[in-house]
Each structure stands twice: as C-alpha cells, then as structure tokens.
C-alpha positions in Angstrom: -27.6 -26.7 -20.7 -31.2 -26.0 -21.6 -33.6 -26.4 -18.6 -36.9 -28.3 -18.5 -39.4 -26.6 -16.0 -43.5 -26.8 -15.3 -45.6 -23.5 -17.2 -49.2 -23.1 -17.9 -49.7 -23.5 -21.5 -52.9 -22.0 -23.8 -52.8 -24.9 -26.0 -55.6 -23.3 -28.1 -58.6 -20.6 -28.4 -60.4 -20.0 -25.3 -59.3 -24.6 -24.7 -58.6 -24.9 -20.5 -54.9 -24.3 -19.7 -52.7 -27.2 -18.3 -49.6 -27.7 -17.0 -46.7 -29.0 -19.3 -43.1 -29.5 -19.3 -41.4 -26.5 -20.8 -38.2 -26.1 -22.2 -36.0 -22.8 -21.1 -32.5 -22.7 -23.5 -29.6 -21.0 -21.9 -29.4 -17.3 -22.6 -27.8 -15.8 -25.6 -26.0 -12.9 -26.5 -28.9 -10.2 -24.3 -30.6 -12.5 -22.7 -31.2 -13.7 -18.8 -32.9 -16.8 -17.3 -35.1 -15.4 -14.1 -36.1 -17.8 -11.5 -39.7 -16.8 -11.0 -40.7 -16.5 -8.1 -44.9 -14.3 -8.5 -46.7 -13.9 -11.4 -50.2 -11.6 -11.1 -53.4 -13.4 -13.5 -53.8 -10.7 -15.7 -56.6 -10.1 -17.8 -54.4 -9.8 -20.7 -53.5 -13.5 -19.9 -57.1 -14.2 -20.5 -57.2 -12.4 -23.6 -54.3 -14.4 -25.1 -56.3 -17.5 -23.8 -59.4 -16.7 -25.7 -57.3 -15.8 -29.1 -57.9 -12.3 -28.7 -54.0 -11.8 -28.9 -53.4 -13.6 -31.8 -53.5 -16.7 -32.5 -49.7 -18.4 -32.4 -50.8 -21.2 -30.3 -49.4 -22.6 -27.8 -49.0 -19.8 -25.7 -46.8 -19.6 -22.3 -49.1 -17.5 -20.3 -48.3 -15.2 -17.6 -46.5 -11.8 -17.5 -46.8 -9.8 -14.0 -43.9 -11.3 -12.6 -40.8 -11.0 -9.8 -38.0 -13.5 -9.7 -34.3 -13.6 -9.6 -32.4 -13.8 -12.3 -30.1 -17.0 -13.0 -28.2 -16.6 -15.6 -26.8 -14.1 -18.0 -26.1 -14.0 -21.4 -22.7 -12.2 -23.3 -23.0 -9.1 -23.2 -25.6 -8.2 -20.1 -24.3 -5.3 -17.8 -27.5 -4.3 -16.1 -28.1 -7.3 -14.1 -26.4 -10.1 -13.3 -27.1 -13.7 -10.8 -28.9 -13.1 -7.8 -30.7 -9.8 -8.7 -33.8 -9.6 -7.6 -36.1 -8.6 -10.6 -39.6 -7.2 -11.9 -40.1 -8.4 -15.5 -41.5 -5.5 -17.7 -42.5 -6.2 -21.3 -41.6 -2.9 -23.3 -37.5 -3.3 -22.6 -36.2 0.1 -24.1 -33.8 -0.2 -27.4 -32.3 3.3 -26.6 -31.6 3.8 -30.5 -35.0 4.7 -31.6 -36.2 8.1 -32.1 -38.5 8.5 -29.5 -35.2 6.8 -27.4 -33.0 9.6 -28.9 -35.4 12.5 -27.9 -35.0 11.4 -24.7 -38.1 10.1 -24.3 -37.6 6.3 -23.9 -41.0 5.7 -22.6 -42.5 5.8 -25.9 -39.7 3.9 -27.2 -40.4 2.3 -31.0 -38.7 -1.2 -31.1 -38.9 -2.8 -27.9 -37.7 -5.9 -27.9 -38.2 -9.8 -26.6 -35.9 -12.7 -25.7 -34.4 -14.0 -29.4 -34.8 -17.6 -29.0 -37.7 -18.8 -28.1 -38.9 -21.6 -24.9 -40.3 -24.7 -26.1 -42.2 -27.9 -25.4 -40.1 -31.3 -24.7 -40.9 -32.4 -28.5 -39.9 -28.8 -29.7 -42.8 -27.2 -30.1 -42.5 -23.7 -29.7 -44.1 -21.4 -27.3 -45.3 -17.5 -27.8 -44.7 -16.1 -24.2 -47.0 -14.0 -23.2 -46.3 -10.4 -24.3 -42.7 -11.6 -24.1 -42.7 -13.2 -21.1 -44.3 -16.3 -20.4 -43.7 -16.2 -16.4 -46.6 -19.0 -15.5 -43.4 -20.8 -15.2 -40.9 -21.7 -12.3 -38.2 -20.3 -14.9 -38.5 -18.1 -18.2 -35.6 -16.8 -20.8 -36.1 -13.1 -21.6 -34.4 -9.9 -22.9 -32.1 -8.8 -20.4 -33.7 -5.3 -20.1 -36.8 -6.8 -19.6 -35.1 -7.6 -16.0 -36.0 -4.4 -13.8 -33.6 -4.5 -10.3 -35.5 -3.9 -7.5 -35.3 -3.9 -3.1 -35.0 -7.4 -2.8 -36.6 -6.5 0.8 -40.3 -6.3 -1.2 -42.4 -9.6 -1.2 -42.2 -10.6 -4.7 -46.1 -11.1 -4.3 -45.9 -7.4 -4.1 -43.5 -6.4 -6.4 -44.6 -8.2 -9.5 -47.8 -6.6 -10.0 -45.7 -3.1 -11.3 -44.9 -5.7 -14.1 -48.8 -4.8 -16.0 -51.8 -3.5 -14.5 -50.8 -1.8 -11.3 -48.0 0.3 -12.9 -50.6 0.7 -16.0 -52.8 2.3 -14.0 -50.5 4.6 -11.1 -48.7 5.5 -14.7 -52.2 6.6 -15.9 -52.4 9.1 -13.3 -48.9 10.5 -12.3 -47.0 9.9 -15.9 -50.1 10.2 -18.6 -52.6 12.2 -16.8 -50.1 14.6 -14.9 -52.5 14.7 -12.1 -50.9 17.1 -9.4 -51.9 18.4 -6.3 -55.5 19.8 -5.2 -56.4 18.5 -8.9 -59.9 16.9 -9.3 -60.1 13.5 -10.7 -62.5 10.8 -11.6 -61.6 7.3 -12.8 -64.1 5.0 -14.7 -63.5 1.7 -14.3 -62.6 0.5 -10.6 -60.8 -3.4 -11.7 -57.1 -3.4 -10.8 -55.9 -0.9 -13.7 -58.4 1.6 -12.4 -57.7 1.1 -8.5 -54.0 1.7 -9.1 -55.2 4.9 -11.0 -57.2 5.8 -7.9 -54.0 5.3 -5.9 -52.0 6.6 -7.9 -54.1 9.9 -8.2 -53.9 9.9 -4.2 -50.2 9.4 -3.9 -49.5 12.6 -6.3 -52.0 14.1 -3.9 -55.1 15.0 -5.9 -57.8 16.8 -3.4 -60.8 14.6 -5.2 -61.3 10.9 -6.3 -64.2 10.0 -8.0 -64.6 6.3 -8.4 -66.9 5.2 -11.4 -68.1 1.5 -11.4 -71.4 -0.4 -11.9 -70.3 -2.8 -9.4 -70.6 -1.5 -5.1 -68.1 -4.0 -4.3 -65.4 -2.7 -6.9 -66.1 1.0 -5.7 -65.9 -0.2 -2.2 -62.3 -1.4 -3.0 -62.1 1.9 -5.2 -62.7 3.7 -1.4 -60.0 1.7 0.3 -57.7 2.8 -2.2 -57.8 6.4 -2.1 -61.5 7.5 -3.3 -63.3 10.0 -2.1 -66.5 9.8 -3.7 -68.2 6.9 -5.6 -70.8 6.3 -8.1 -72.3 3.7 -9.6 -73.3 4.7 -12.9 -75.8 1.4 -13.7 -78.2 3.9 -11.1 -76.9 7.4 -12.0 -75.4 9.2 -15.0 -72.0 9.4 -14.3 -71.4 12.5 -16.3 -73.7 14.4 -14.1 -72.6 13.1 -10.9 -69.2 14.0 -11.5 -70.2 17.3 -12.8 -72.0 18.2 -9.6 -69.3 16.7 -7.1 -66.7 19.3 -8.8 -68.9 22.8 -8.6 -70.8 21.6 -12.3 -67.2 21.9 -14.1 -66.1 18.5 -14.4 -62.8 16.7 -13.3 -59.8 17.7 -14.1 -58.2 14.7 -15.2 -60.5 11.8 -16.0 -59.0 8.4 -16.8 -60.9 6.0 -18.5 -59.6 2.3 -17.5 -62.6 0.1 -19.2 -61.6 0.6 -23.0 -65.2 0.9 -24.5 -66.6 3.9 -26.4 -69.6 4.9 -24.4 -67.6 5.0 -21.6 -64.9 7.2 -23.3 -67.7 9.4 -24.2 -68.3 9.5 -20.4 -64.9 10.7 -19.9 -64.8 12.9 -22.4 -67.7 15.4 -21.6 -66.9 15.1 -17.7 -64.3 16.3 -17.8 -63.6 19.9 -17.4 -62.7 22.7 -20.2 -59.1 22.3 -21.1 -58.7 19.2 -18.7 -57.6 15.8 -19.7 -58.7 12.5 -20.8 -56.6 9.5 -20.1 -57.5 6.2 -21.9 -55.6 3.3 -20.2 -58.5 0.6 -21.2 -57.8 -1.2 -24.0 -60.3 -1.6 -26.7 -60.6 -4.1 -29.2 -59.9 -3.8 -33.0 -63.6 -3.5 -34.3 -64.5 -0.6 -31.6 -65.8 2.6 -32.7 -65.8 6.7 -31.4 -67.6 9.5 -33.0 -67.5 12.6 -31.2 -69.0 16.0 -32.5 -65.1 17.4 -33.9 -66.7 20.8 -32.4 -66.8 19.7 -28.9 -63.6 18.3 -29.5 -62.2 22.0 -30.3 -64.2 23.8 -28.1 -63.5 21.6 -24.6 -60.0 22.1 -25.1 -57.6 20.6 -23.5 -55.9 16.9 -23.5 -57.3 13.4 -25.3 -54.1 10.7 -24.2 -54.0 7.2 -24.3 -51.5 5.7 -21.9 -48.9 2.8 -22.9 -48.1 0.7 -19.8 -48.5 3.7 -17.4 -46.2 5.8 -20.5 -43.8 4.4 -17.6 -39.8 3.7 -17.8 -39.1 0.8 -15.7 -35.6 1.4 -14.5 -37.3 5.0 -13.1 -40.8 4.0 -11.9 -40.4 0.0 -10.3 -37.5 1.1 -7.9 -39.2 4.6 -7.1 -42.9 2.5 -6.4 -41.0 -0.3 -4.5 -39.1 2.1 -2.1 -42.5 4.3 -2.0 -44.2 0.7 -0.8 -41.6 -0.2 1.7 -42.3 3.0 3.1 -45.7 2.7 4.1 -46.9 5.4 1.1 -47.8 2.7 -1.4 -50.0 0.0 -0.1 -49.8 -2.6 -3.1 -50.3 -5.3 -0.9 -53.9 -4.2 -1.2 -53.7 -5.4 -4.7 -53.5 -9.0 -4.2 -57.0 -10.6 -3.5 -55.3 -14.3 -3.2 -51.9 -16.0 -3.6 -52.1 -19.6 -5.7 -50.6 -22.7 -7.4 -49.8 -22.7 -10.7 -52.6 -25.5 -11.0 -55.0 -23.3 -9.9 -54.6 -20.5 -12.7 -57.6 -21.6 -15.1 -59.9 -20.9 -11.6 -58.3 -17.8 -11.1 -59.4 -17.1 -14.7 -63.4 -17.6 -13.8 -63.3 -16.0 -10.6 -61.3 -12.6 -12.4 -64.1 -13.1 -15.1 -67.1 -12.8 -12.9 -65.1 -9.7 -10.4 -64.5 -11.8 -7.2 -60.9 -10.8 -6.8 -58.7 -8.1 -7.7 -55.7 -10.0 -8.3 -54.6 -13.4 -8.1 -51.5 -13.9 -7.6 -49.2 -17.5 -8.6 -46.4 -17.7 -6.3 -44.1 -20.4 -7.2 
C-alpha cells in the first residue's frame, strides 16, 4: 500500500518551500522505501529551489540523508528491512564501461528509483538528484541504499551522502594527496572543509586554507589547517607560493567553482602538481588559460564527481574511521532542525552562518 508522508516541496523558481503531503508507492522490482531519519541542507537543495537544476517543478528537496530502510522491492540483495543506510545519488549500474574497466566510480548510467513519489492529487514530484529525503519516508533505487554501522548518529552519517564525501573524495580519491604532500584548498564552505580534513586524514604535512571570510578559515583551522589566508587582503597565489619554499602546493583543490578562482589554483600550484576542481560552476562560465602554461606546468587538471568516490567502499571505511575518533564529522553539523525550518536554514547557508544544517526527522 502506497504511503502518504510530510516533505518539503519547491513548488516553483526560487517560490518559499512548504510542507505537503507526499505520496511514497511501494517499491518495485529494484527499489527500497528508507525511513529517513537526517537529511543535511545542501547547497545543491538551494540550487534546485532557485531553478538552477532544471526546472521540473515541484521538486522533493533534500538529498544528504541516513535512514533505515523499510521495504524492499523483487529482486534487492544488498539490503534488506532494518538496514541502517546512507542514501548516495550516483548508484553504480555495473554494466557500463567505465563499470567493466573496473572503475565503477565513474560509472556512465547511474540510475534513480523508476516510479516516481507524488502529491495526494497525483502530481508528480522530481526528487532531488534522485532522492527527495526532506521527507519522513522516500522510494529510491536500491543501490542508492549504502549499509553502514548503525552505531553512527545518523546526524553524522548522512552528510557522506553530498558535500562531506565530495570534498574528503577531493582530496584522498581525486587529488591523491599522500603523505608530507603540500596542499591548499580554496574555498573553506563544507565541500572545502571536508577537503581540508580529508587532506589531514591521508596525512598531508601542509594545509593551506583559502577563504575571504575569517570565520570560514577559522573553521578551516579546526579541521585540520595549518595555515590560512584570506585572499579579499592578500593574493592568494603568492601567499601560497611563499608558505611552500616559492614552489607552490602540491595538490590544490579548488571547492568554489568560479574561473578566477580556478586560475588561482592553477598557477599555485606546483610544476607537475595537481588541480582538483570539486566546485561546481554554472553553464555560462568561462576559462582561458595560456595552452603554453598549460604544457609547461605539467602535471594534473581533475575535476572530481562526488569525491570520484564508490559508496559501498568509502561510507563504511569514513563511518568506522568516525567511530574511531580519526574522523570528526560531527564537526560538520552547525545545527540540527525541523523539517519546517528548512527555508531558514536556506537564508542562514546563504549569508555563511552555519556549516551545515541538519533536518532530523
């Protein structure tokens, strides 16, 4: 029997979310119902608000989420009731062939839930990146249903759904950062910060922060950072050329998504190092870059997909990493809240007052 459950609903560009009834079908052949139970306010929820995503209105918002699944469809192996979950929104087809080269992280036809949720009069909803987890229950595809250590506060554990696992991807999967490397991170918001931790968890001997805000690069400090600049008062290609003997970083990620800050990235870093860009810029954005510098610098230019991460590898590997003290992502969440309180949530994360708020339903 279908379900009929409260979710935040987009009704229409950059229009205040509300609260509406939302119908979740049972699962078919792939599918799983998850009891949600955290869902992060991602920026990318506010992009979808704003029509920046599209514009198949009415969306079901919300994508960062833990829960526990209730219900399975024919066919689903993986996980079953009562798993404990993190909902990841690139679930691997393992046919592909990036899949088949054994490279599933890149994999070319991720998929989504088939049917699709809907409001009481049958309206339906586009969940958010395949999602839609502002929402006490949601219907996806089964492997987007990642089992984790129920023992982690799902608080905790659903912000490896998007931006932190985006950015501790950035730096241990994209940006191969190792140890004794150099590295500098533009950008200090929540994708960047979990680049700065991740960058200290695969044990890089320097971590330059790179904000125009102090409080962000205080945060930036707290989560691993060794040095700081603000770059509305200082260049920051200089500064992170003289904090690394006038060579540059060896691995800079850039975690804003504009051009002149990719430019940034791209001429501090060092000869043959590596550029990682995990911001995510918007369709009318353009680079030009000298193609001679380009040849001559050497080295890496990467942009990172979701942390280039594999779910069933990285989310138990960062959980167990957590509950062992050697992960702090409790650090992450600024404030826990209602599911009435989301379009709030939206106007403080626009003007930088939290790092992540965090529904818990």
């Amino acid at each position: 029997m279908a379900q009929e459950v409260r979710g935040v609903i987009a009704p229409g560009k950059d229009e205040p979310v509300r609260i509406e009834t939302v119908v979740v079908p049972d699962p078919g052949p792939g599918e799983a119902v998850v009891r949600v139970q955290a869902c992060g306010v991602c920026h990318t929820d506010l992009h979808y608000k704003q029509g920046g995503i599209g514009d198949d209105f009415p969306f079901l918002l919300g994508h960062e989420a833990a829960g526990v699944v209730e219900s399975v469809g024919d066919g689903v192996t993986d996980v079953e009731p009562g798993d404990f979950v993190i909902l990841n929104w690139r679930a691997v087809c393992g046919k592909c062939r990036a899949c088949l080269r054994g490279r599933p992280w890149y994999c070319f036809d991720t998929h989504n839930a088939k049917q699709r949720m809907t409001l009481t009069d049958g309206t339906e909803l586009s969940p958010a990146l395949g999602i839609g987890a502002f929402a006490e229950k949601t219907l996806v595809a089964a492997g987007q249903c990642t089992k984790v250590d129920p023992a982690v506060a799902p608080q905790v554990a659903g912000l490896l759904g998007c931006g932190v696992m985006a950015g501790i991807g950035a730096a241990i999967n994209t940006g191969n950062v190792g140890r004794g490397d150099s590295v500098a991170v533009i950008g200090c918001g929540g994708v960047g910060d979990a680049a700065v931790a991740g960058s200290r968890l695969a044990g890089a001997a320097k971590i330059i922060a790179v904000d125009i805000d102090d409080r962000k690069l205080e945060t930036a400090r707290s989560m691993g950072a060794t040095h700081t600049v603000n770059s509305r008062e200082t260049d920051p290609v200089e500064a992170i050329r003289e904090l690394t003997g006038g060579f540059g970083a060896d691995v800079v990620i850039e975690a804003v998504g504009r051009p002149e800050t990719y430019r940034q990235a791209f001429y501090a870093r060092d000869l043959a190092g590596t550029v990682v860009l995990v911001g995510v810029p918007t369709p009318e954005m353009k680079l030009e870059l000298p193609l001679l510098d380009v040849f001559g610098r050497g080295g890496s230019l990467k942009s990172s997909w979701y942390g280039d991460c594999l779910p069933s590898r990285d989310f138990p590997m960062l959980i167990d990493l957590h509950l062992q003290g050697r992960l702090d992502l409790g650090a992450f969440v600024t404030e826990t809240i209602q599911l009435d309180e989301v379009e709030q949530a939206f106007e403080r994360m626009h003007r930088g007052d939290v790092l992540r708020s965090v529904v818990v339903l």
